[in-house]
ROGUKE-774892 format. One record per residue (C-alpha): residue number from 1; chain; x, y negated, z. Coordinates in Angstrom, 2 decimals. Layout:
<sites>
[NUM; A; [X; Y; Z]];
...
</sites>
This chain:
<sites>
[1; A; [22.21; -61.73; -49.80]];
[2; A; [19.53; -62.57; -52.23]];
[3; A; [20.62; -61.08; -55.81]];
[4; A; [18.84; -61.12; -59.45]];
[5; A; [19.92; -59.22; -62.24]];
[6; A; [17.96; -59.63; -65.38]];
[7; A; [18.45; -57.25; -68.28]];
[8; A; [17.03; -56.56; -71.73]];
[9; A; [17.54; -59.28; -73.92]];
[10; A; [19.00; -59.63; -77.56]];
[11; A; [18.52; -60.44; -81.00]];
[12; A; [15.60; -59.63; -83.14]];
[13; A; [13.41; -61.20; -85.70]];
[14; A; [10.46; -63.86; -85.63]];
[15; A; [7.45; -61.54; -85.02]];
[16; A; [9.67; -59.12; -83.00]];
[17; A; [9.22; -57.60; -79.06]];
[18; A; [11.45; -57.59; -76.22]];
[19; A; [10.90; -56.25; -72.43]];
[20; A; [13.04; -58.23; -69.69]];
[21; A; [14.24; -56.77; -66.95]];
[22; A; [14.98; -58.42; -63.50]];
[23; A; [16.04; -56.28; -60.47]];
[24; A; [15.81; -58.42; -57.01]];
[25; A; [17.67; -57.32; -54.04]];
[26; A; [18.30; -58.91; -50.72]];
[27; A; [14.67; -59.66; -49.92]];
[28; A; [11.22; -58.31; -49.44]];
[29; A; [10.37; -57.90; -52.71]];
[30; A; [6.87; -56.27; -52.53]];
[31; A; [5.78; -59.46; -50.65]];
[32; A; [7.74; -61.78; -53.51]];
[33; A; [6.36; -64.21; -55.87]];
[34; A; [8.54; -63.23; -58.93]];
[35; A; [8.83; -66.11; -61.66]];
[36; A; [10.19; -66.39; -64.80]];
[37; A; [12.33; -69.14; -66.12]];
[38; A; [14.36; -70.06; -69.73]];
[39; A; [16.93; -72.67; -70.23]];
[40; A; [17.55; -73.16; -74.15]];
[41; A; [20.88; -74.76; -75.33]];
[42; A; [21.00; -78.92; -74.35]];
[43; A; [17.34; -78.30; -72.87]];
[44; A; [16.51; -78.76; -69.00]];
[45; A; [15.52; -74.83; -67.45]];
[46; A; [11.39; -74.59; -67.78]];
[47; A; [9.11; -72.15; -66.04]];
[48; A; [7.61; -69.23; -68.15]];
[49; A; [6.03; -66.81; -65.98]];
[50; A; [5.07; -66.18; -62.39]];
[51; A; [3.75; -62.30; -61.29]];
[52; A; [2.29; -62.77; -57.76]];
[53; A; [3.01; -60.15; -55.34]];
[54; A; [-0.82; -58.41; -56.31]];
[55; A; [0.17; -58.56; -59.74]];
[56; A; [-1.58; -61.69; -61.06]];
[57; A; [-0.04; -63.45; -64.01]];
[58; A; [0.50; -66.83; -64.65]];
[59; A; [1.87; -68.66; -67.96]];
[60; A; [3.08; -71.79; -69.36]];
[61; A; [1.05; -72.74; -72.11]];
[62; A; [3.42; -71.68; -75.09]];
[63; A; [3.64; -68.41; -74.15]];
[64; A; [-0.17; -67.50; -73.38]];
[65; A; [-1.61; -64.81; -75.68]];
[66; A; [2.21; -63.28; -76.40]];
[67; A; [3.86; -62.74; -73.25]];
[68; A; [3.30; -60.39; -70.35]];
[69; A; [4.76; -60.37; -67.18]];
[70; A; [4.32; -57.36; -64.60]];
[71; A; [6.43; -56.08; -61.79]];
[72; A; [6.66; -52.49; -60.21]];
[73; A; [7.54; -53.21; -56.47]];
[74; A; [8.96; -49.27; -55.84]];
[75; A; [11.66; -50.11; -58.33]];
[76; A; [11.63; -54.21; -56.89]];
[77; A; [12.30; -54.69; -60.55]];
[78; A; [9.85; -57.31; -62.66]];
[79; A; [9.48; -56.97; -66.29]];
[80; A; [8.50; -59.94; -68.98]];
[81; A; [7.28; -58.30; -71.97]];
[82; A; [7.71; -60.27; -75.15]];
[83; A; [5.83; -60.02; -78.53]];
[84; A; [5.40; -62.15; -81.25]];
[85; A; [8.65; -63.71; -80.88]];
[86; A; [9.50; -67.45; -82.20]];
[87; A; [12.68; -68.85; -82.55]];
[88; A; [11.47; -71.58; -80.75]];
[89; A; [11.99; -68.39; -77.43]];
[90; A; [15.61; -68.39; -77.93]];
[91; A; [17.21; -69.30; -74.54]];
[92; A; [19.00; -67.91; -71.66]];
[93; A; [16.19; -66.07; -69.24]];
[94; A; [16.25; -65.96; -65.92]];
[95; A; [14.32; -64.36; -62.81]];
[96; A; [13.88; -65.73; -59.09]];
[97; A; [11.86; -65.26; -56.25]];
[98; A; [9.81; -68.54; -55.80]];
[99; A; [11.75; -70.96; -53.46]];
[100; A; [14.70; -69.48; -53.84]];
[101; A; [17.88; -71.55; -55.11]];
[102; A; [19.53; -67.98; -55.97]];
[103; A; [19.63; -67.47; -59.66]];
[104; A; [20.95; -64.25; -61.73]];
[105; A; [23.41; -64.40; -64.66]];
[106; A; [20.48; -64.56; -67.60]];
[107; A; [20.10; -62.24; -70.07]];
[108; A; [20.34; -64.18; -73.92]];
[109; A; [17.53; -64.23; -75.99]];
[110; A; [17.86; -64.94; -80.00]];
[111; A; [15.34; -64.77; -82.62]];
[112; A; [16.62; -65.40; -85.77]];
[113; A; [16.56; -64.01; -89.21]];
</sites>
């Protein structure tokens, strides 16, 4: 059974950093395209991220130039670091495998003063 649990998240200030978490389970993970996905409050869920299974990056356009995605397939865990936060990033994140309909619980994002 094809699980996702993302980790990481919190509050912290305009400007700030976070690393995300996701650990997948239940599939071949090495051979995975990871993505990375955020659902803000009354807002429709919207792609972030995608880390391919070589470790090629891909962003929407709002992140570019402050988010990083990577993924360490020993650990089948992939990672979304996250600088130069804007409260517009607040929202509930999520990992998935690409074509999955599996999703994890989220982990909450705030930035706020």
């Amino acid at each position: 059974q094809v699980h996702f649990v993302e980790s990481g998240g919190g509050l912290v200030q305009p400007g700030g950093s976070l690393r995300l978490s996701c650990a997948g389970s239940g599939f071949s993970f090495s051979d995975a395209i990871m993505t990375w996905h955020r659902q803000a409050p009354g807002k429709a869920r919207e792609w972030v991220a995608t880390v391919a299974p070589g470790g090629a990056t891909f962003y929407v356009d709002a992140v570019k130039g402050r988010f990083t995605g990577s993924r360490d397939n020993a650990k089948n865990t992939t990672y979304l670091q996250m600088n130069s936060l804007k409260p517009e990033d607040s929202a509930m994140y999520y990992c998935q495998e690409f074509g999955s309909t599996t999703w994890g619980q989220g982990t909450q994002v705030t930035v706020s003063t």
